[in-house]
N, C-alpha and C positions, 0 to 999 in steps of 0.2 A: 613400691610406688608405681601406677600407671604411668604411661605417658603421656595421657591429660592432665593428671593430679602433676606432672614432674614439671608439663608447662603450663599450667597455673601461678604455681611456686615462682618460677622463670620471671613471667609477665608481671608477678605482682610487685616480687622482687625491683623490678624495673619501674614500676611505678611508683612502689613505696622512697627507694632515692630522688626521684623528680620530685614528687612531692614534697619532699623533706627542704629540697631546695630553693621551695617556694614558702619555707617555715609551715610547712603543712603536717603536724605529723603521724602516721600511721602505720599500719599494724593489717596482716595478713591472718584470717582464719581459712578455715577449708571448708567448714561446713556453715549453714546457717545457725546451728543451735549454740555451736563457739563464738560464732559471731556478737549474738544474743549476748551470751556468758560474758565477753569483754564487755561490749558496748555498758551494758548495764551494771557491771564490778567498777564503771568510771564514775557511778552517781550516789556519794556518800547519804548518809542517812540526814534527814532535816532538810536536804534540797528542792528549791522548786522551780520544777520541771517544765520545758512541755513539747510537743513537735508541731512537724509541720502533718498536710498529706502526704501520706506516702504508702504506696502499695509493699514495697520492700521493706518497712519500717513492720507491716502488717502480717504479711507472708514470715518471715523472720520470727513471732513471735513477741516482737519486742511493744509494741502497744498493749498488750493484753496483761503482758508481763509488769508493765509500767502503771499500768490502772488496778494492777493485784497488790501494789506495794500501798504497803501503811506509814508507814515511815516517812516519806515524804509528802508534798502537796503538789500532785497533777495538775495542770491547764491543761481541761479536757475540754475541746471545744463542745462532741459527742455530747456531754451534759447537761451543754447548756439548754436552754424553753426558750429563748427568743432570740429575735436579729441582734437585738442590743447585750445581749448576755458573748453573743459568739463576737461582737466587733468586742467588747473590754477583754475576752481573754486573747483576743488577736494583739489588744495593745499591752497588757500583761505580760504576755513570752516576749517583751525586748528585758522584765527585768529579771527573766529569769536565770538561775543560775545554769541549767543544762537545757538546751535545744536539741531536740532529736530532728534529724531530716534523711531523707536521701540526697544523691544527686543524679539529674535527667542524663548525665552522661559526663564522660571524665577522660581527658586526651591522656594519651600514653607520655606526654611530656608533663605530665602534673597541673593542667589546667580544668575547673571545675567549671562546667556549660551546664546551667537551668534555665528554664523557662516556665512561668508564672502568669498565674491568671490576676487572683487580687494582689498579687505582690507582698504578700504577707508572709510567705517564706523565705524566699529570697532575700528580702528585709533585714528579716533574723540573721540569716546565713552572715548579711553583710555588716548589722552593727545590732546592739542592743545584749543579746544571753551573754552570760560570762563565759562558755564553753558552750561548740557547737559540736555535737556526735554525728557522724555522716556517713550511714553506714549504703556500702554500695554495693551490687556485685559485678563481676567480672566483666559479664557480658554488657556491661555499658560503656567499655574502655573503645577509645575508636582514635585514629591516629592522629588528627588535628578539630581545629576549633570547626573551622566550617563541616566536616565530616558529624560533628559533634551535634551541630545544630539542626543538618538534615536529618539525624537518629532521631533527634528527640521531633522534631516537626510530624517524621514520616513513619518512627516504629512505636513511640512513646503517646502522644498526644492523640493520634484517634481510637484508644481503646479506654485511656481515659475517659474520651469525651462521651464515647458510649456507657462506660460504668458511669460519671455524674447524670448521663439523662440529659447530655448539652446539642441542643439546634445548630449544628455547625456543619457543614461540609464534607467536611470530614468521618462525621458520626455515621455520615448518609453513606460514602464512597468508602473510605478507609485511606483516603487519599489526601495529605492537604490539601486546602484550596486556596490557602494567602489568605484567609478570609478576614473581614471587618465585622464578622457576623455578633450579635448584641453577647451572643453568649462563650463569644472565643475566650479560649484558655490560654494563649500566647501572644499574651500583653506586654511581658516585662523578658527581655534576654538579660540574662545576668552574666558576665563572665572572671571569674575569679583566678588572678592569675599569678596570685601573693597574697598571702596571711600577712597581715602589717602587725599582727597582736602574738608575737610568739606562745604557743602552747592554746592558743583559744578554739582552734580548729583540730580537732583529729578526727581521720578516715578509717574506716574498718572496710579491709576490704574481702568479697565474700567469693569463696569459690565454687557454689551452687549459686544456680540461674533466679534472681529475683524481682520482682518488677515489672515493667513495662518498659 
């Protein structure tokens, strides 16, 4: 074992107790494709599914992987032809049985910080799937909530907003700008600081670099 790979272990080790403590519970991989391999050995055959966006959900493997299965029934948004088709499966994933998501960023003391544009993940995250899978990696652990919020404001949200094609400030600089702009991404802070639903949330945490 390196001694990156040794404090990986370390740190996750350390987060997967905090978590636990917050009835959060999780599970340490090392690489993305175990990641995968768990995340996905959680979603029995007949279930239906669905996630939020997520760049790490995607890099991982694990969308692609999820729209290859027969066995269940995907809420793919990707499928849908119209506005109205993508708003029913947005209200469809609160009854689904698994919710896949990431999260924008995760304090070392087990608190889960996102940030949302339609509020349609976070949503999820906060009531509706029977089980929500959250798979993370490493480099989004940061020491408290406020730390948590500037990652996602200032590392997370303007490369976003450049992949969506979003008129924002940010898009233009790389820089937040506070904005109110028509097309901002960071409308909704979410902060998660206890699972109130024992076993409804579990984190995978990944020790390759994933995400924004």
């Amino acid at each position: 074992m390196t001694v990156k790979e040794e404090y990986n272990k370390k740190l996750a080790d350390t987060v997967i107790s905090n978590l636990k403590k917050r009835q959060i519970d999780a599970v340490y991989c090392a690489t993305a494709k175990e990641a995968a391999d768990m995340a996905l050995s959680c979603v029995p055959s007949g279930s239906r599914v669905a996630f939020g966006g997520s760049m790490t959900l995607a890099e991982a493997g694990i969308t692609d992987r999820l729209r290859s299965r027969d066995d269940i029934t995907l809420l793919d948004r990707s499928a849908a032809k119209t506005p109205e088709e993508i708003k029913q499966i947005y209200h469809d994933a609160f009854s689904s049985d698994y919710y896949f998501t990431s999260t924008n960023a995760l304090t070392s003391d087990g608190e889960l910080v996102n940030i949302d544009g339609n509020g349609n993940r976070v949503a999820a995250l906060i009531y509706g799937p029977e089980h929500v899978i959250i798979v993370t990696s490493l480099n989004k652990i940061v020491p408290d909530v406020k730390t948590a919020v500037a990652r996602v404001r200032n590392d997370a949200t303007p490369p976003n907003c450049i992949r969506l094609n979003k008129a924002t400030p940010c898009a233009t600089t790389g820089v937040c700008g506070d904005c109110f702009a028509p097309d901002c991404i960071c409308n909704q802070i979410v902060i998660t600081r206890r699972n109130g639903t024992p076993g409804r949330i579990k984190v995978v945490l990944v020790g390759e670099t994933l995400g924004y």
